[in-house]
C-alpha positions in Angstrom: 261.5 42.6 83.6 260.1 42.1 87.4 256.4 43.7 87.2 256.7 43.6 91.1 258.8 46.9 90.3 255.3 48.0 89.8 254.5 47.5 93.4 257.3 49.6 94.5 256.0 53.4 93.1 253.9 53.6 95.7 252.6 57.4 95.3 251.7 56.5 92.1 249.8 52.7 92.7 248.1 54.7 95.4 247.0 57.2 93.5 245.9 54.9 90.8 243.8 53.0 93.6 242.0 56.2 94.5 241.5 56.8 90.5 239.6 53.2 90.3 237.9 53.6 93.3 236.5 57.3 92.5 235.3 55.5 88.5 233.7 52.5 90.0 231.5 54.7 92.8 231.2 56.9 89.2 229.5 54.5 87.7 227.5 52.5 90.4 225.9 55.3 92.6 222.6 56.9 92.2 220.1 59.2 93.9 221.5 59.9 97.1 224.9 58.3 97.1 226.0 61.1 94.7 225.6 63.3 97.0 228.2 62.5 99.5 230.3 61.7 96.1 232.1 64.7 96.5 233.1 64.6 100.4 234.6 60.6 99.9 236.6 62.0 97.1 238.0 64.5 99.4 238.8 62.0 101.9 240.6 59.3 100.0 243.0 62.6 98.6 243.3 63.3 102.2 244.7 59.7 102.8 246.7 59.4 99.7 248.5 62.5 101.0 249.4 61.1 103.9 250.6 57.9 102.0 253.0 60.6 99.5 254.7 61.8 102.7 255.2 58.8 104.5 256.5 56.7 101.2 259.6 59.3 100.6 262.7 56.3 100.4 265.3 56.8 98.2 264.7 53.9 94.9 265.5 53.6 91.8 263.0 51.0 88.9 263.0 49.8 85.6 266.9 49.8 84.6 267.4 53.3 85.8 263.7 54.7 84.3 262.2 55.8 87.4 263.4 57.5 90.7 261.8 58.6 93.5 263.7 59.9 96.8 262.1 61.8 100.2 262.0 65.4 97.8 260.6 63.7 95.4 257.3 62.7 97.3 257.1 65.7 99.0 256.6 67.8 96.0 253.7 65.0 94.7 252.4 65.1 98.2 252.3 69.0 97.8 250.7 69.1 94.4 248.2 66.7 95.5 247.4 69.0 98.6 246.5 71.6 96.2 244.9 68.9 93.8 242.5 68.8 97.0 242.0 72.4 97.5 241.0 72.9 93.8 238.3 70.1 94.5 237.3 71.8 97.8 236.1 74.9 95.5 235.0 73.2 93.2 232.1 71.8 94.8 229.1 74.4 94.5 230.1 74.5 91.1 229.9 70.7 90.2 226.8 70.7 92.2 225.0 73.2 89.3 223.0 71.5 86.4 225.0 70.9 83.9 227.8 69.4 85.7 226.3 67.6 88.6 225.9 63.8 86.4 229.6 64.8 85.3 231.6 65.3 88.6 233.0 61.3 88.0 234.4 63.0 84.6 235.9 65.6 86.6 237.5 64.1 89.5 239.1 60.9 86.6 239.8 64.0 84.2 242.1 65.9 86.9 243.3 62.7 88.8 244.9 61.5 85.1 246.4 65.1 85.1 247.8 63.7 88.5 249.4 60.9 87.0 251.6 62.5 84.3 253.0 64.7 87.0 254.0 62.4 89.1 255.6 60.2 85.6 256.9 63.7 85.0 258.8 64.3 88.5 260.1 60.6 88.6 261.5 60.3 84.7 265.0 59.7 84.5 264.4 58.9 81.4 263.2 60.9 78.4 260.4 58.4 77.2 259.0 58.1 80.5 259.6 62.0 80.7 257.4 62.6 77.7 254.3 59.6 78.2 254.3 61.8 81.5 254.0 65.3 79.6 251.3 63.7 77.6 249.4 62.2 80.0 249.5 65.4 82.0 248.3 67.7 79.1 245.7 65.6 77.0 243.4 65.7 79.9 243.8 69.5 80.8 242.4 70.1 77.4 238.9 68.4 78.4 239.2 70.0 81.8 239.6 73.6 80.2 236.9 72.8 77.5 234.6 71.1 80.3 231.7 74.0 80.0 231.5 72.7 76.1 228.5 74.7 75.7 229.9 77.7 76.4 232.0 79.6 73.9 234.5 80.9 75.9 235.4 77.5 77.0 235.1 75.5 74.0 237.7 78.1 72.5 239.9 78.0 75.3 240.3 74.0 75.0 241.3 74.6 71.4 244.2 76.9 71.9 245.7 75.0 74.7 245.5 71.8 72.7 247.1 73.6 70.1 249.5 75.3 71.6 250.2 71.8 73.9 250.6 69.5 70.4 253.3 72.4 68.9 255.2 72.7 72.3 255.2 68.8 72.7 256.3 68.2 69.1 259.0 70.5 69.4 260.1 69.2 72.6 260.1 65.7 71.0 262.1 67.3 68.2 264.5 68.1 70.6 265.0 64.9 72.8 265.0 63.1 69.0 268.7 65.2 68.3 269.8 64.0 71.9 269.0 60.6 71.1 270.9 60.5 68.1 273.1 62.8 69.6 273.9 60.6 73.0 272.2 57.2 71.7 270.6 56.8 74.8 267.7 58.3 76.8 268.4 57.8 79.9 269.7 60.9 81.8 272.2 59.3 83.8 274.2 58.5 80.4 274.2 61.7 78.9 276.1 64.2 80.7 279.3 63.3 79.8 278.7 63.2 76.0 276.8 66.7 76.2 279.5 69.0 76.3 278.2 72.5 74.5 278.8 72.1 70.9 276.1 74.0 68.6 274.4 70.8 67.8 273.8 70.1 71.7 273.1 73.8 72.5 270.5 73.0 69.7 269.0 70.5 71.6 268.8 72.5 74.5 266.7 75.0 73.2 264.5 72.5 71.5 263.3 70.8 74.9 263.5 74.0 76.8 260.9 75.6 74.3 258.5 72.3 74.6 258.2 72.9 78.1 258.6 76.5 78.4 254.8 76.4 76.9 254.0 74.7 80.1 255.4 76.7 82.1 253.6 79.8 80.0 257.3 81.7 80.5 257.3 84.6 77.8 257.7 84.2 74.4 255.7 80.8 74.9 252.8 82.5 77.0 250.7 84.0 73.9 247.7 81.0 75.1 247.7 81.4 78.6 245.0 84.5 79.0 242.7 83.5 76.3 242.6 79.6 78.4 242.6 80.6 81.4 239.9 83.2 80.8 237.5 80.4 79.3 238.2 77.5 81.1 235.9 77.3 84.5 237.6 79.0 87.6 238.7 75.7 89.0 240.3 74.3 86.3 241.9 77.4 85.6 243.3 77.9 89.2 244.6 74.1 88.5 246.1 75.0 86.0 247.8 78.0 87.1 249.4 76.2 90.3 249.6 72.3 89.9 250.3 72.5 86.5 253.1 74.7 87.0 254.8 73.6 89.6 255.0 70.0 88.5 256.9 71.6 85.1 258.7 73.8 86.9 260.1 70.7 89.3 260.8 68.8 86.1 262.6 71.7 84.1 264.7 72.0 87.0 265.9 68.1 87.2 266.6 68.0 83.5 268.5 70.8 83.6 270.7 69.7 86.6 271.0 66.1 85.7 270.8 66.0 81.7 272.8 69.1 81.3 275.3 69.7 84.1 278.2 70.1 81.5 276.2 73.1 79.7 275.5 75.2 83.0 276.4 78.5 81.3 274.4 77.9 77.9 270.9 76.7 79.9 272.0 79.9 82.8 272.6 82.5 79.8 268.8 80.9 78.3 267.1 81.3 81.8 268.1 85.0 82.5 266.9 86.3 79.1 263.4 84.3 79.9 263.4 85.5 83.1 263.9 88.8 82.5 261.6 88.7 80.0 258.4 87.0 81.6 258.6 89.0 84.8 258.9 92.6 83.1 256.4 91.6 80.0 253.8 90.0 82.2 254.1 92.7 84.2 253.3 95.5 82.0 250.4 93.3 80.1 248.9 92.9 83.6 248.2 96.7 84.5 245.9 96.8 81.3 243.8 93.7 82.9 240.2 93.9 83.5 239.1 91.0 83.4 240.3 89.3 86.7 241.2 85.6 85.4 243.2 87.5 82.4 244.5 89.7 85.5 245.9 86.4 86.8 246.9 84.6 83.7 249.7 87.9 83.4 250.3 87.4 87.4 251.0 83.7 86.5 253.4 84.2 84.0 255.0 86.5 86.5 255.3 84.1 88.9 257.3 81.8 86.8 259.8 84.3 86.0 260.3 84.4 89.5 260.5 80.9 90.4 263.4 80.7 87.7 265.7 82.6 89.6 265.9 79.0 91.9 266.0 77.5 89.0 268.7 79.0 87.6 270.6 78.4 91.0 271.2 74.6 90.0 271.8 73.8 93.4 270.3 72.1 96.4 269.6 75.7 97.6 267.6 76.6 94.3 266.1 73.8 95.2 265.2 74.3 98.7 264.0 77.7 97.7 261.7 76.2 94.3 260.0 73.7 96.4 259.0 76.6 99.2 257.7 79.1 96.7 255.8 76.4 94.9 254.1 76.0 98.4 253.9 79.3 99.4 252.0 80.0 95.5 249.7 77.2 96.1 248.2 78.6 99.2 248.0 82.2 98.3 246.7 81.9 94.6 244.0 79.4 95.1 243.2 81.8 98.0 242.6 84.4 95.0 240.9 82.1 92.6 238.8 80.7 95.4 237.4 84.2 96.0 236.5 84.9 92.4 234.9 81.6 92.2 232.9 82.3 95.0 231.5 85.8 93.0 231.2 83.9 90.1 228.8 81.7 91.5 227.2 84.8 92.8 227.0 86.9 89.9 226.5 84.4 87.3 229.2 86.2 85.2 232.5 86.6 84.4 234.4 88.8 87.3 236.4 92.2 86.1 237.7 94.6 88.4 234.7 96.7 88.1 232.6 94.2 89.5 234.2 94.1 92.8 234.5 97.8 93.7 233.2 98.2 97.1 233.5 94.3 97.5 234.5 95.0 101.2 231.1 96.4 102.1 229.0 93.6 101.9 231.5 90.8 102.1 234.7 92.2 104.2 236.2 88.5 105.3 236.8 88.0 101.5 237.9 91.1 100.5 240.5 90.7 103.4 241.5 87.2 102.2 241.9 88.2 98.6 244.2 91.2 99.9 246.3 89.4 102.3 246.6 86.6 99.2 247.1 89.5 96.5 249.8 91.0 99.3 251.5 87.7 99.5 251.6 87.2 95.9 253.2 90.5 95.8 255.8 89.6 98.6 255.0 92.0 101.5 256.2 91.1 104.6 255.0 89.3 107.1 253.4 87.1 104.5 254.5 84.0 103.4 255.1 85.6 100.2 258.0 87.8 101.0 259.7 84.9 103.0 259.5 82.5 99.2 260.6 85.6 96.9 263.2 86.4 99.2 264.4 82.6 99.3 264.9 82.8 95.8 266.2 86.0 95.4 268.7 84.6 97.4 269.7 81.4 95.8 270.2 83.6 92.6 272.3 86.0 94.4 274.5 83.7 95.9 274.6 82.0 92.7 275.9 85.0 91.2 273.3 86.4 89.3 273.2 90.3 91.1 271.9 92.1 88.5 269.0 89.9 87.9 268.0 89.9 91.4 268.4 93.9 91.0 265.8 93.5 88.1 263.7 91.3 89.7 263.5 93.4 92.6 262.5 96.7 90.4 259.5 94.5 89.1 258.5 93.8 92.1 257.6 97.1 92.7 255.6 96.8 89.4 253.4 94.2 90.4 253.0 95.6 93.9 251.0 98.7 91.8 248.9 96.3 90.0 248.1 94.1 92.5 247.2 97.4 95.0 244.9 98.4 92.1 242.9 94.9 93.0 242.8 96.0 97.0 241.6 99.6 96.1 239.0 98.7 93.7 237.6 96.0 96.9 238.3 98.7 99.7 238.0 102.4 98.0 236.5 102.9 94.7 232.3 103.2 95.6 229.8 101.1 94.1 226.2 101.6 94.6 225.7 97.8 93.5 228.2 95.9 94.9 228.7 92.0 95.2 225.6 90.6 97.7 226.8 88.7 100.1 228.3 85.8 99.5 227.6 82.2 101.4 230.2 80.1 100.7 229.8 76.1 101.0 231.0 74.5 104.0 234.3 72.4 101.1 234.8 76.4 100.2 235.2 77.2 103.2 237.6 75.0 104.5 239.6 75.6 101.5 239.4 79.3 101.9 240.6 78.5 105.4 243.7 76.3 104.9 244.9 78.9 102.5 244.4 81.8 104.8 246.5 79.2 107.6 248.8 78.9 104.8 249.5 82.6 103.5 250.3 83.7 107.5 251.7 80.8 109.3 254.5 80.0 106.4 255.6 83.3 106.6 256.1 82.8 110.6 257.2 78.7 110.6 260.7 78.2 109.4 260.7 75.0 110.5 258.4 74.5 107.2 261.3 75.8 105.1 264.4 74.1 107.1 262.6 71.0 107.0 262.4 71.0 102.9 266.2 72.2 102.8 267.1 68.7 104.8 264.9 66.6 101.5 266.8 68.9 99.1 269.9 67.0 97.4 
């Protein structure tokens, strides 16, 4: 084997790079070095963005193992954009007791997470596919268990380690049949021996359940309010975007490349769990009160959405995937930024009752959160509408009307819930509101780049045409 291979993954040597750097300054710096720990983390993800964008040939290492091509490292560049914006938010929190002597942990914890997503993305090959998964999950369980002392958290660590070990030894279960189905784990090979037989279709579900828990799509979604509920606010908004959208990306090139001859088997599985993660969530999320519960049932939501490009299969599913993953970044860490902010207010957990007459005494946030919650919802003019209607429209053209038709139906559901958000912040009276908040000058600008984000994508197609020229 060449180890200069090694040289060529460039997004991920670069990211290792700002790994080593952000361990050694760790575990060098005192007294007042610490505190500008936070802003030099900030600005070496700020350059290693710029080195995921401008790294984007088309290359192919290690026999076949690893690919990377200009789509490719766009979507890492994208997930470590909102990599940064979860640290941007983050920083009033790591600056509080308890966690101020652990922010190295933090930043090394979540850059891991980094790692296995980017593994994940570039497999073409189910082993590197799964040391990917693993590195990607192993660490989310200290990130969601970070507050250990706290109950809620240490709880929430322990169901999404369990629920991670069941859904990767299932998955493993299943690539174990299509290795001694195909005798080969390579994805190139196995298209041609996959043809549909029950033994394959097997298979099929196998993996598709392991990372169906990642993707928290319903029946697989039982953990995802109970972890993101107790894990802190900025793990928990991690998890809800990054997370899923790196699963989401990889779910979609297994599907397309692994099992091209089975379209109608893996199409027939995605509309049932479509179907059933948008309506479920749905319902579950009208009884929320409890706002990080409240966007646990949005998430799962979300992802039965996003499967409609998925189930595309085609450059335009594609096209459409990679926007709406965008679009979500910017207008959920909007939300999640906002409830942050109260929690570090209030000192408490955030339910809907707690923000009734939030527009009062803190209107700029209250009008964020709507114009986030609106987008989420996909009410024009917001960048929102433009990435639902994208892929309602690969699955349309794709053939899949009456799912669109059902989609479309729930999306008046979630409108409701979400409006019940805006009228509890805008109508329903509270003689105690929220005081008013000061956010940090990192919240801020995060707050900021995702209000840019929610209106301008919704207005700058160039965004969207520019992705459909990476798509394959």
């Amino acid at each position: 084997m060449n180890y200069l291979q090694f040289l060529s993954m460039t997004p991920e040597i670069s990211l290792l790079g700002v790994f080593v750097m952000i361990f050694l300054f760790d575990l060098v710096a005192t007294g007042r070095y610490r505190r500008i720990f936070h802003g030099i983390v900030c600005l070496l993800l700020i350059a290693h963005t710029y080195i995921c964008i401008t790294s984007g040939e088309e290359q192919t290492l290690f026999g076949g193992m690893y690919y990377n091509n200009p789509m490719i490292s766009f979507v890492k560049a994208l997930l470590t954009f909102g990599t940064l914006l979860v640290i941007l938010q983050a920083h009033r929190w790591l600056r509080g007791s308890y966690t101020y002597y652990k922010q190295g942990e933090f930043y090394v914890l979540m850059l891991s997470t980094l790692i296995g997503m980017y593994f994940m993305m570039s497999a073409r090959h189910f082993l590197l596919l799964f040391i990917g998964i693993e590195l990607a999950s192993l660490p989310l369980a200290c990130l969601v268990a970070f507050d250990k002392y706290r109950h809620n958290s240490a709880e929430a660590g322990i169901k999404y380690i369990l629920s991670s070990m069941f859904s990767s030894a299932i998955m493993l279960f299943g690539i174990s049949y299509l290795y001694g189905i195909t005798g080969t784990l390579y994805f190139d090979d196995m298209p041609t021996i996959l043809t549909g037989t029950p033994i394959h279709i097997f298979s099929l579900v196998m993996f598709f359940v392991g990372l169906g828990f990642k993707i928290s799509l319903v029946p697989f979604h039982l953990w995802t309010a109970d972890s993101y509920q107790g894990a802190p606010t900025v793990v928990t908004a991690y998890l809800s975007v990054i997370s899923k959208g790196a699963a989401v990306f990889t779910l979609f090139v297994v599907l397309t490349k692994v099992f091209s001859n089975m379209v109608p088997q893996w199409q027939t599985l995605l509309y049932i769990l479509t179907v059933a993660s948008i309506t479920i969530a749905n319902l579950f999320a009208i009884k929320q009160h409890n706002i990080k519960r409240f966007m646990a049932f949005s998430s799962i939501s979300q992802a039965g959405y996003i499967m409609l490009a998925v189930i595309a299969g085609n450059a335009k599913g594609m096209t459409a995937m990679v926007f709406y993953i965008l679009v979500y970044i910017v207008a959920n860490l909007a939300v999640f930024g906002v409830i942050e902010s109260i929690e570090q207010q209030t000192r408490h957990g955030v339910r809907r009752e707690t923000i009734n007459g939030f527009y009062s005494t803190n209107p700029r946030l209250a009008l964020l959160m709507t114009l986030a919650l609106f987008s989420l919802a996909g009410i024009p003019p917001f960048a929102g509408f433009f990435s639902k209607f994208f892929v309602f429209m690969s699955a349309f053209d794709a053939g899949f009307w009456v799912l669109v038709f059902i989609a479309l139906i729930n999306t008046v559901i979630s409108l409701y819930y979400y409006l019940l958000i805006v009228k509890a912040m805008f109508i329903t009276p509270n003689e105690h509101p929220v005081q008013k908040i000061k956010c940090d000058l990192y919240t801020r600008l995060s707050l900021v780049i995702c209000f840019a984000g929610i209106v301008l994508l919704g207005i700058c197609s160039i965004v969207y045409i520019n992705i459909d020229k990476l798509a394959f």
